[in-house]
C-alpha positions in Angstrom: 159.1 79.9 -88.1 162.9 79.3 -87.9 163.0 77.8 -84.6 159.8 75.7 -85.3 161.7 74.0 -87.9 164.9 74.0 -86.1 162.9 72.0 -83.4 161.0 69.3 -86.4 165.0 69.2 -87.6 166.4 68.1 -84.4 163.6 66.1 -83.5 164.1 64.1 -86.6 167.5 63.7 -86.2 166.6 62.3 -83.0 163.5 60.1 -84.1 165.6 58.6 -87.0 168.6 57.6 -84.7 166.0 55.5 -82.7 164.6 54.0 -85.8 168.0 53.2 -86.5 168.9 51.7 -83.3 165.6 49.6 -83.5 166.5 48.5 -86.8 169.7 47.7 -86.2 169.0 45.1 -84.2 167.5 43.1 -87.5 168.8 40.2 -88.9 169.4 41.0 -93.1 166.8 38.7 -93.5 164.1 40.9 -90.9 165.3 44.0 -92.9 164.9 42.8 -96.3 161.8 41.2 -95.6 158.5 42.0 -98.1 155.8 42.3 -95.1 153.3 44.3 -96.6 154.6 47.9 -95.7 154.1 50.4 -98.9 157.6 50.4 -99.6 157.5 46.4 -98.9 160.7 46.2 -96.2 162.1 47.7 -93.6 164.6 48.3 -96.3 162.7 49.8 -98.5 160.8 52.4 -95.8 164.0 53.4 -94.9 165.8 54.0 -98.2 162.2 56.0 -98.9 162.4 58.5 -96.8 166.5 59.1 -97.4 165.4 59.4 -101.9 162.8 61.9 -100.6 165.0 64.4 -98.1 167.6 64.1 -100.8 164.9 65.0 -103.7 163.5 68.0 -101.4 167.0 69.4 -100.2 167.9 69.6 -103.8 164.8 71.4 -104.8 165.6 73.3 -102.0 169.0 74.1 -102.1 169.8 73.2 -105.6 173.0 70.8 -104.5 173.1 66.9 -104.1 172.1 64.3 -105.4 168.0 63.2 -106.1 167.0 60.6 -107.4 164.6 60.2 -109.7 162.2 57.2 -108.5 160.7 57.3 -105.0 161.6 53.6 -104.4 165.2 53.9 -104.8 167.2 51.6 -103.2 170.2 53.7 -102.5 171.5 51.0 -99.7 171.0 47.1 -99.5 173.9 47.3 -96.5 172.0 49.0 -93.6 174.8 50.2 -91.8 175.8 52.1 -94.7 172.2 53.5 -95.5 172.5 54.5 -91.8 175.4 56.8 -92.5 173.6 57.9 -94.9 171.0 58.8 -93.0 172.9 60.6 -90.6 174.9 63.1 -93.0 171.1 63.7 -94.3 170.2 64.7 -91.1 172.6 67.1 -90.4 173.1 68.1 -94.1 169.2 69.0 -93.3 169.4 70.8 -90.1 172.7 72.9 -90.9 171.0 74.0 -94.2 167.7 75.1 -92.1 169.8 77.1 -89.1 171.3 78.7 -92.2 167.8 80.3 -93.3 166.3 83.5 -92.4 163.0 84.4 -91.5 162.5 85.9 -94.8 164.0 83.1 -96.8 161.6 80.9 -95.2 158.9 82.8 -96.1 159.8 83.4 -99.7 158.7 80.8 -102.7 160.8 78.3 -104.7 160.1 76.1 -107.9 160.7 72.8 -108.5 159.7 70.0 -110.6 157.5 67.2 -109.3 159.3 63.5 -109.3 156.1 61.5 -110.2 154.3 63.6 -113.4 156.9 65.8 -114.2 155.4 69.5 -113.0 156.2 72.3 -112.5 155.0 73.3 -108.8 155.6 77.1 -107.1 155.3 77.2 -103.4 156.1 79.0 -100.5 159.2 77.2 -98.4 157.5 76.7 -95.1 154.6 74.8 -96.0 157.2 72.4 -98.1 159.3 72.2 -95.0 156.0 71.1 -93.1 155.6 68.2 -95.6 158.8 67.1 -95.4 158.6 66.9 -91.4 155.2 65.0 -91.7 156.3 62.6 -94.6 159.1 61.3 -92.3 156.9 60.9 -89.5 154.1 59.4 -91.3 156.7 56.6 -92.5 158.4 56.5 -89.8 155.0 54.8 -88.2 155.2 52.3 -90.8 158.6 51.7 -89.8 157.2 51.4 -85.9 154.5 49.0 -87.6 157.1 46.8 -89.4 158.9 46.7 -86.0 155.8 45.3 -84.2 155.1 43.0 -86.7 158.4 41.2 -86.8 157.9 41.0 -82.9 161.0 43.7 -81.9 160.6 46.1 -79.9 159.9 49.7 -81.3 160.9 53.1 -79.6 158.3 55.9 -78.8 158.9 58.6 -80.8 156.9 61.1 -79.9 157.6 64.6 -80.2 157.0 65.3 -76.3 159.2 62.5 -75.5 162.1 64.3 -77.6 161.2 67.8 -76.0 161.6 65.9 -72.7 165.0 65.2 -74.0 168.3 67.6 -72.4 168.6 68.6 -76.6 164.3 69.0 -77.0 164.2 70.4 -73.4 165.3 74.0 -75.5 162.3 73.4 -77.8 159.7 72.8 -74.9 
């Protein structure tokens, strides 16, 4: 299981930066822009999915911050949300290469953001959600790309094991 996640760490490392790159290329106005997405903007997508690793990696690991609505904006300024982004990422993948096979076998308890529970589970299937929740709005980034007429980067997982860093995962 550790290198499986090792691999969905690096790869979204990897899938982020492009997202980023993509996004980068937005005027404030593009970013900002309500088009319809769930979370409205390309803004808002974005700043998403960094509240949610930061609400799972402190269940996880007890330490950071997590805040306590899932549409946070943590960063009008995109180039510092994507700083932010980047320390996340690593902050995610160094705390995953520092987990044995046993820890990530093993349970933890948290409390749910959106009705207040109290949820046991084992860690793996967690770590599976949060791999999936970043893809899943990471498409809806890909969408809000298209619609604004940019161009949007692949992102699948082959492409990044095709990658000399994702080659090791292939």
């Amino acid at each position: 299981m550790k290198q499986h996640f090792t691999m969905f760490a690096a790869y979204n490392a990897w899938a982020n930066q492009r997202v980023y790159e993509a996004a980068g290329a937005l005027t404030k106005e593009e970013f900002a822009r309500d088009v319809g997405a769930f979370f409205k903007s390309m803004r808002g997508t974005l700043n998403h999915l960094l509240v949610t690793d930061r609400i799972w990696l402190k269940r996880f690991t007890g330490e950071g911050e997590a805040p306590s609505a899932l549409d946070t904006i943590l960063y009008i300024d995109f180039a510092k949300l994507r700083v932010a982004r980047e320390a996340e990422d690593r902050r995610l993948a160094d705390w995953i290469g520092s987990l044995t096979e046993k820890q990530m076998a093993g349970r933890f308890t948290y409390m749910t953001v959106t009705d207040m529970r109290t949820i046991s589970q084992r860690l793996a299937p967690a770590l599976a959600h949060l791999f999936n929740h970043q893809t899943h709005h990471r498409g809806q980034a890909h969408s809000i790309l298209t619609g604004l007429g940019k161009d949007a980067p692949s992102l699948d997982l082959i492409y990044f094991q095709r990658t000399e860093e994702g080659r090791a995962f292939a």
